[in-house]
C-alpha positions as CSV (number, residue, x, y, z in Angstrom):
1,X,0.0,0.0,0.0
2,X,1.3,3.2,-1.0
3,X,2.4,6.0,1.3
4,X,-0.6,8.9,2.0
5,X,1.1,11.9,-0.2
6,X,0.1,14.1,2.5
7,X,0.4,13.1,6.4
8,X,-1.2,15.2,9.4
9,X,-0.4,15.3,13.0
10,X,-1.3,17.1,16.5
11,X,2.2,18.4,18.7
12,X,0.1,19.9,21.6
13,X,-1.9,23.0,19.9
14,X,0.1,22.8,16.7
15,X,-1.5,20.9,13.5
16,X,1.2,19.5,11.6
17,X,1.0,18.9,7.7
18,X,3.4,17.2,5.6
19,X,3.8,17.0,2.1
20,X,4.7,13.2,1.5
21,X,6.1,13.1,-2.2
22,X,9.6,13.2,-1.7
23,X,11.1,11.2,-4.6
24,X,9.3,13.9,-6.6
25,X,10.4,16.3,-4.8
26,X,7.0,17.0,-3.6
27,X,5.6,18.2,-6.9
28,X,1.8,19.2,-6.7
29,X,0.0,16.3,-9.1
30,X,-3.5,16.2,-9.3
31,X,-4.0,13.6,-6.3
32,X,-1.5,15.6,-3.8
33,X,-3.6,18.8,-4.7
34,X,-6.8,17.1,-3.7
35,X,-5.1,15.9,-0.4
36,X,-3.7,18.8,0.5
37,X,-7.1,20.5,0.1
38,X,-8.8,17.7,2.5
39,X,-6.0,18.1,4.5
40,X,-6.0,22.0,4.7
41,X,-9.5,21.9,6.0
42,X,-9.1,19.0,8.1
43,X,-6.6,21.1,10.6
44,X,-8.6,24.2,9.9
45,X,-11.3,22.6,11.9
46,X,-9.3,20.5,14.4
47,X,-10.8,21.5,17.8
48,X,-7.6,20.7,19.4
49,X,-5.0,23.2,17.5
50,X,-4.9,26.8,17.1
51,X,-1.6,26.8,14.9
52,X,-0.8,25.2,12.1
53,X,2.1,24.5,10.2
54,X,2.9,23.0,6.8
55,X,6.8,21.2,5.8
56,X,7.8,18.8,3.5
57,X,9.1,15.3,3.8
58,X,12.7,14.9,1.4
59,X,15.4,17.2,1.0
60,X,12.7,20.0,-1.0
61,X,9.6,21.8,0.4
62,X,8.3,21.7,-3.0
63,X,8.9,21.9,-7.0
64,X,5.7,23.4,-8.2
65,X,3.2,21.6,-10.1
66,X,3.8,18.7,-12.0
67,X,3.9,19.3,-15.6
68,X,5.1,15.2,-16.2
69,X,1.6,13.8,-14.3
70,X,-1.4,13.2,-16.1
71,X,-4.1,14.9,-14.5
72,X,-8.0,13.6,-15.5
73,X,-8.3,15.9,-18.5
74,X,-4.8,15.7,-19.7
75,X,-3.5,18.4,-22.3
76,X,-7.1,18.8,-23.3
77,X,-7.1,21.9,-21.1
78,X,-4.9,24.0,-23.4
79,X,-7.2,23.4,-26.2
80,X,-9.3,26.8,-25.6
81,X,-9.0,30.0,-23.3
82,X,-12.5,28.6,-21.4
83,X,-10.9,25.4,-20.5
84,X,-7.3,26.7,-19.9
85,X,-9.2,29.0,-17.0
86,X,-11.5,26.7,-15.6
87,X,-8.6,24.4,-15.1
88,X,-6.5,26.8,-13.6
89,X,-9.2,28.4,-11.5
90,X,-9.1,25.0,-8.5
91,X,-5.2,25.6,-8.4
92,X,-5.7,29.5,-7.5
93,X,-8.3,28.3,-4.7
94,X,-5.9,25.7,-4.0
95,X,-3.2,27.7,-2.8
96,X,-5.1,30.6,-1.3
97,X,-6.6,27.7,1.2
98,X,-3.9,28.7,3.6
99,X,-5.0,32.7,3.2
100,X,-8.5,32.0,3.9
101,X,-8.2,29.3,6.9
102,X,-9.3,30.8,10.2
103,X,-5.7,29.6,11.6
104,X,-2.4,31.1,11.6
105,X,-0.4,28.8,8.9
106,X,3.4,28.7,8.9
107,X,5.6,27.4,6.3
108,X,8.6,25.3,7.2
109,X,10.9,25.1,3.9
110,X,14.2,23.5,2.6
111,X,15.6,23.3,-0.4
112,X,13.3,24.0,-4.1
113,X,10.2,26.2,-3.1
114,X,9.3,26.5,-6.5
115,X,6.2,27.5,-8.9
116,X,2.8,26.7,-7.2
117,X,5.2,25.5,-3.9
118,X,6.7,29.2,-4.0
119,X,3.4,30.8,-4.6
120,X,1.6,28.5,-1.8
121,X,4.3,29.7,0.5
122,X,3.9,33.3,0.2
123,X,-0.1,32.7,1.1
124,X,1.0,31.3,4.2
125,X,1.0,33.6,7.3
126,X,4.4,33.2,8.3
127,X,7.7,31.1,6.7
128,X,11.2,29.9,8.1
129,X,13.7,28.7,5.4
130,X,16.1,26.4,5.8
131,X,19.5,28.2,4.7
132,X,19.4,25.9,1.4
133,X,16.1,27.1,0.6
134,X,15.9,28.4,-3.1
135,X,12.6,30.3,-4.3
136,X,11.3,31.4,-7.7
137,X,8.9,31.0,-10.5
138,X,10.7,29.6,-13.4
139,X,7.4,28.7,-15.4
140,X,7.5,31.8,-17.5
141,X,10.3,30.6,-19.3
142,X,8.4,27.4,-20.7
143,X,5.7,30.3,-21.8
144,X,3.3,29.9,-18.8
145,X,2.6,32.1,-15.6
146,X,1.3,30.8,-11.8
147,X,-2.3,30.8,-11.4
148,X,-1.6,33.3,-8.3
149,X,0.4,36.2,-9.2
150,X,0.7,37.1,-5.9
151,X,4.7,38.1,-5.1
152,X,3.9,41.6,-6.0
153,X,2.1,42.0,-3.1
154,X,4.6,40.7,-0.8
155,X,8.1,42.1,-2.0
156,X,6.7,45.2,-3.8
157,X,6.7,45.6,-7.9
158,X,10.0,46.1,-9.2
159,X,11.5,43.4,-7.2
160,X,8.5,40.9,-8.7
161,X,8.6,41.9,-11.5
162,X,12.5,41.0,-12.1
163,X,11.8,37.2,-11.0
164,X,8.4,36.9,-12.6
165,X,10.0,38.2,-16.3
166,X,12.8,36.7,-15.9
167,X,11.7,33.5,-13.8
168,X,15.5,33.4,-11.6
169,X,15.7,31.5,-8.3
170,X,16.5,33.6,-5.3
171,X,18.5,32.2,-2.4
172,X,17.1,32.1,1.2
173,X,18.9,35.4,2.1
174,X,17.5,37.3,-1.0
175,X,14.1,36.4,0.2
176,X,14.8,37.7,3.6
177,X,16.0,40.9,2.7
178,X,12.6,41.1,0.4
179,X,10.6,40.4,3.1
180,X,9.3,37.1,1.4
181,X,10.1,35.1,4.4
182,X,10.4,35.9,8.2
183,X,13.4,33.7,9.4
184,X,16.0,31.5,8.2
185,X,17.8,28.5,10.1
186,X,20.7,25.8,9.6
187,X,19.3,22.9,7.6
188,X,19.7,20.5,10.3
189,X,17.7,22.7,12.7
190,X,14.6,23.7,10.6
191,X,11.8,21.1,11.8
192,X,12.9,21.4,15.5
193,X,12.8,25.2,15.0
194,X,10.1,25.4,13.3
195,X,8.0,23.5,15.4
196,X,9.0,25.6,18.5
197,X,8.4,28.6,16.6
198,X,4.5,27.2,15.9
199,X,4.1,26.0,19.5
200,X,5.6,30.0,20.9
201,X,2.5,31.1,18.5
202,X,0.1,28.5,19.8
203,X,0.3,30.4,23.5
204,X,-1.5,33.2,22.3
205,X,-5.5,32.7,22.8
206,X,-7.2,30.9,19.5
207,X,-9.5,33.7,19.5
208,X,-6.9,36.8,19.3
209,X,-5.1,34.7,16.9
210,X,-8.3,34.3,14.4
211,X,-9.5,38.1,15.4
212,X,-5.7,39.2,14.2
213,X,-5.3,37.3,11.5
214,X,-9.0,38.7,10.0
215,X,-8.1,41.9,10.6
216,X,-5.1,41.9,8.5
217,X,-7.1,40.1,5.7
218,X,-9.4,42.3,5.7
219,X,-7.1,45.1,5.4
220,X,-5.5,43.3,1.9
221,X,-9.1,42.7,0.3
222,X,-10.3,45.8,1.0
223,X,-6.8,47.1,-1.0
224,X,-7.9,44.8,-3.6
225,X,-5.9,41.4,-2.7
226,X,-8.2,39.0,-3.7
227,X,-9.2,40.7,-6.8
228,X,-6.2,41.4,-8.5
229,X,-5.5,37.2,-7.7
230,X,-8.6,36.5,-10.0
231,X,-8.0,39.8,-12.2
232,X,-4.6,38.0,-12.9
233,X,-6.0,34.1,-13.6
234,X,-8.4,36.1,-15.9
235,X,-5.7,37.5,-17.6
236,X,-3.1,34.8,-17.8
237,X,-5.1,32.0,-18.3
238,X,-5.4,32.1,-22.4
239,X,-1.6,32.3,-22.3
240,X,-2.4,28.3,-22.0
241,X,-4.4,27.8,-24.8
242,X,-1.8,29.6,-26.7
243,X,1.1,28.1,-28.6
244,X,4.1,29.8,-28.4
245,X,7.3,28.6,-30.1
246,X,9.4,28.0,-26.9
247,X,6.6,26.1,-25.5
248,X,5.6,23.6,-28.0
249,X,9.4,22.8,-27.7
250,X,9.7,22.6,-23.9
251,X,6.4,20.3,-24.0
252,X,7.6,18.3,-26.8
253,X,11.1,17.6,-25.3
254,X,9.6,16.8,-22.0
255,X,7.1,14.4,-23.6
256,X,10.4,12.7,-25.7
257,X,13.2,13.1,-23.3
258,X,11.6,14.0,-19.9
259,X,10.8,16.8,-17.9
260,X,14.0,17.1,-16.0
261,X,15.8,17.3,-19.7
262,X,13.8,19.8,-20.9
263,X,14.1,22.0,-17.6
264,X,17.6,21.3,-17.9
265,X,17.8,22.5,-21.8
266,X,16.1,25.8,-21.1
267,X,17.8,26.4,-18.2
268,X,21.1,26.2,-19.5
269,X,20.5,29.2,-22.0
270,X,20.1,31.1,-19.0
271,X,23.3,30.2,-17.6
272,X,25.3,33.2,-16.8
């Protein structure tokens, strides 16, 4: 019997999920999406935790979604704009689960936060980094764009802008000085740490916690947060539909050779 892809555990007031797909380095297919939903809600509505706080089994928190897996429609989304956006729409509401739960959620990362990883990381509340901890959203390279354009908000526009054109990685110091993370700790130390960094937050009162974290969501949506997430899918999602020159070749070289050849061949021209 297989192991779950995504595991779940109570540490006194502190609900613990793990992302269990380590030889994949924790990529998001369409079956750990769906568990990490059921999950997500599942310690959302634990009676018995007030914190919780998301890592990753392996030596990476996460590589974004997985372009290799079949999903249940296949490449059928890409055939039109409608379908390209109703496929991408579950993946924005996905990764603002950890936005909209009552709870506190911290982040606990090593090694690739990448793609939908990096963009479900900057929804959390709070984030320590491993020091080996690399971040970015590669996927505009390969001609596509993350369902939640969301780093703008976090580290400001000019900043976002340069990863999200470019699609560079960013070590975990880069992302500290940017304000895209709140703490970073030797390799070795980050689950201890981070779990005594949940449990410090779980001795404030559940309610002040939930009244705090509303207040400051509030304050985003009513800045327009929320909307310019969907304003974004809206706009980005017919890129998918479209066929650009780099992309056909990406997807055609990753259905031939692999994925990891085909991230390797366009990575290389940016080399340097």
């Amino acid at each position: 019997m297989a192991d779950p892809l995504v595991l779940y555990s109570v540490d006194d007031k502190v609900g613990i999920i793990a992302l269990n797909r380590p030889d994949k380095l924790n990529a998001i297919s369409h079956e750990l999406q769906q568990a990490l939903t059921e999950t997500f809600a599942r310690a959302d509505a634990d009676p018995m935790t007030s914190v919780v706080l998301l890592r990753a089994e392996g030596r990476s928190f996460c590589a974004g979604y997985d372009i290799g897996a079949k999903g249940p429609d296949a490449d059928d989304w890409r055939s039109d704009p409608t379908k390209a956006h109703a496929h991408l729409q579950p993946q924005l509401e996905f990764e603002m689960m950890p936005w909209l739960m009552t709870k506190p959620v911290i982040a606990s990362v090593q090694g690739h936060v990448l793609g939908g990883g990096c963009e479900l990381v900057m929804l959390c509340d709070l984030t320590i980094a491993a020091a080996d901890a690399t971040f970015g959203e590669p996927e505009v390279r390969f001609s596509a764009v993350g369902p939640a354009i969301v780093m703008p908000m976090i580290i400001g526009y000019k900043k976002a802008r340069e990863l999200l054109y470019f699609g560079d990685r960013i070590d975990a110091q880069t992302a500290l000085d940017l304000g895209m993370i709140n703490c970073i700790v030797p390799v070795a130390e980050l689950r201890d740490a981070s779990l005594a960094y949940a449990k410090r937050l779980s001795l404030i009162s559940p309610e002040a916690l939930y009244a705090t974290k509303r207040a400051v969501n509030r304050v985003a949506d009513a800045a327009g947060f929320r909307t310019a997430l969907y304003a974004g899918l809206d706009v980005v999602g017919p890129l998918y539909a479209t066929t650009t020159e780099l992309g056909a070749k990406f997807r055609e070289m990753a259905r031939t050779e692999g994925v990891p050849a085909a991230v390797r061949w366009r990575s290389a021209q940016f080399a340097g």
